[in-house]
N, C-alpha and C positions, 0 to 999 in steps of 0.2 A: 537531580533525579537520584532516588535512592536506589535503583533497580541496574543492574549490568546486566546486558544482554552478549550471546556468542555472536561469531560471525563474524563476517567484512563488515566494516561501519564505514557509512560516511557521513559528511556534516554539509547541509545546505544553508544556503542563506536562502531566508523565505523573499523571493521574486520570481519574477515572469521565467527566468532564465532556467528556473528551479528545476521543471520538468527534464529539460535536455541534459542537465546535468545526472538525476536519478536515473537517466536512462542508460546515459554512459556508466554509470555503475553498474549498474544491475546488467548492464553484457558485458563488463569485464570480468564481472561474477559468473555470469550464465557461461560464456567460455574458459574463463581456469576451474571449472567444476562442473562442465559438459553436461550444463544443462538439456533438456531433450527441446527443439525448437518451438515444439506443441505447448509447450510449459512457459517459457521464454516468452513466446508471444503473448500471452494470456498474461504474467506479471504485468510486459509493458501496458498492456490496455488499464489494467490495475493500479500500477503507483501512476500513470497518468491522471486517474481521476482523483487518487488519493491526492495527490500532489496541488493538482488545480484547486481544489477545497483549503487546502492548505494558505495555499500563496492568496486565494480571494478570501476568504472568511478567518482563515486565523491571527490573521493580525489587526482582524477590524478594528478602528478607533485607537488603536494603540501608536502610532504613527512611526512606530519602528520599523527595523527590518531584521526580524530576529530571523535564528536558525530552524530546523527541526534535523532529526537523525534518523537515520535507515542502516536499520541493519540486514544482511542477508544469510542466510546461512542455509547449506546444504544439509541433508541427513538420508541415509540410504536410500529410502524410501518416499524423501516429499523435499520439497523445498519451504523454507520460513524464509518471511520478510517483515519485518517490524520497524515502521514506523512512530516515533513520539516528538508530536510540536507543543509548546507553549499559549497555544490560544486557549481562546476562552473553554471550559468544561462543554464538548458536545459529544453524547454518543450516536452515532450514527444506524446502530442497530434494536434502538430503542424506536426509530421515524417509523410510521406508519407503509406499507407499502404501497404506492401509490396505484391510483388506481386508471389503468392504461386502457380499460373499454370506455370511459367518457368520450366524449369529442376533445379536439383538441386544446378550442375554447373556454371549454370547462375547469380542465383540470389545474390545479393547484402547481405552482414550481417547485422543484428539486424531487429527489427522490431517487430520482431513475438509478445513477451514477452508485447508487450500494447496491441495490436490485444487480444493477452491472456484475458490480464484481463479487457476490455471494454468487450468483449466476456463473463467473466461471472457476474460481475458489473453492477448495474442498471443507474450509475451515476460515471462521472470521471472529477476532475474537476484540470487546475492546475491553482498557480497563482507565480507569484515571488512580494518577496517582498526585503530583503536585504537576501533572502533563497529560495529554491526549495520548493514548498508547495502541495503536492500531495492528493486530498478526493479521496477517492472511496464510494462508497455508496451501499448497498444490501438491497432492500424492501424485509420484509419478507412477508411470503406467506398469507395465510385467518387467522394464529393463530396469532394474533400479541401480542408481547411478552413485558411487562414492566417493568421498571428498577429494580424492584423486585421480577421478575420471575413469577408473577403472569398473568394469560393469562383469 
């Protein structure tokens, strides 16, 4: 990857395990940079689905077990979290949004899980480079918070 990103990084192996470990990061992150809990919660539901997409569709056919990277990073005013895996080229903000008055019958799979999280995310951004490059972004609220917890 030609790109560096700020932040706390860490590096997954893409497996089932994948989730539990992004989560343990991102609250070692959300408590040495006092995250507000409102925010906190709302990532986890976030790299949760990021994450699940990741570990089932990014390695399809490849029969590896490769990594992807997260990075987190505070800034006065909002929190960044950027994910980038190795699977195949997919932007996720290109998908149609699904459409939830059909029956349940009816409708087509996937979808919901971006819906999700534009829904609680202030900002979603993707880009490809020779990787899947995923931001989400969450302004925090009137207390904004600095990289040393001091507000």
């Amino acid at each position: 990857m030609d790109r560096q990103f700020a932040g706390r990084h860490a590096q997954i192996a893409t497996q089932r395990a994948a989730t539990a470990q992004v989560v343990e990061a991102l609250d070692a992150f959300c408590n040495a940079e006092h995250v507000p809990d409102e925010v906190a919660w709302r990532l986890r539901v976030v790299l949760d689905e990021i994450v699940a997409n990741i570990v089932t569709h990014g390695r399809a056919g490849t029969g590896e077990k490769p990594v992807f990277d997260v990075w987190f990073r505070a800034e006065p005013d909002a929190v960044e979290v950027t994910v980038a895996d190795d699977g195949p080229a997919f932007n996720p903000l290109l998908q149609p949004e699904p459409d939830t008055t059909l029956p349940l019958a009816s409708r087509q799979p996937g979808g919901l899980g971006i819906t999700l999280i534009k829904s609680l995310m202030d900002d979603v951004h993707y880009e490809r480079t020779d990787r899947n490059i995923l931001t989400v972004r969450k302004r925090l609220g009137s207390t904004a918070v600095t990289s040393n917890g001091n507000q």
